[in-house]
N, C-alpha and C positions, 0 to 999 in steps of 0.2 A: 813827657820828655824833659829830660834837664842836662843844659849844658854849664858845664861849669870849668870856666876860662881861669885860669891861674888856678889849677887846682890844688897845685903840693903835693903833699904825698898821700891825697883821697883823705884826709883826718873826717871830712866835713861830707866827700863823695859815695862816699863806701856807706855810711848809715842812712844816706838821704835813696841811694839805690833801691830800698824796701820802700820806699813812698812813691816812684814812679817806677814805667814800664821801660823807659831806656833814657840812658845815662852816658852821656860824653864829658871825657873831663881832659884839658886842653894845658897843655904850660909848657913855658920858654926851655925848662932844663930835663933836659934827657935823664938825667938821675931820678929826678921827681917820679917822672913819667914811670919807671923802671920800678920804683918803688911802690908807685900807685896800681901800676901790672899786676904785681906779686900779691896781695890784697886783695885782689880780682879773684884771686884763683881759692882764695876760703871762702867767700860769697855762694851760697846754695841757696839762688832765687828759683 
């Protein structure tokens, strides 16, 4: 499991996902968040 608080926009979230089995990533700005979503969605774990 890896949480990761002030994530941004996943730059660091999104490749560290293939080294564990679940991934929270947490931050102040609704954009980020939004951005870090969309990124989500080309991820084929």
């Amino acid at each position: 499991m890896l949480l990761d608080v002030g994530c941004g926009n996943a730059l660091f979230t999104v490749p560290l996902a293939e080294l564990f089995n679940f991934v929270v990533g947490i931050d102040i700005s609704k954009e980020m968040i939004s951005d870090a979503a969309s990124k989500r969605l080309i991820l084929t774990l």
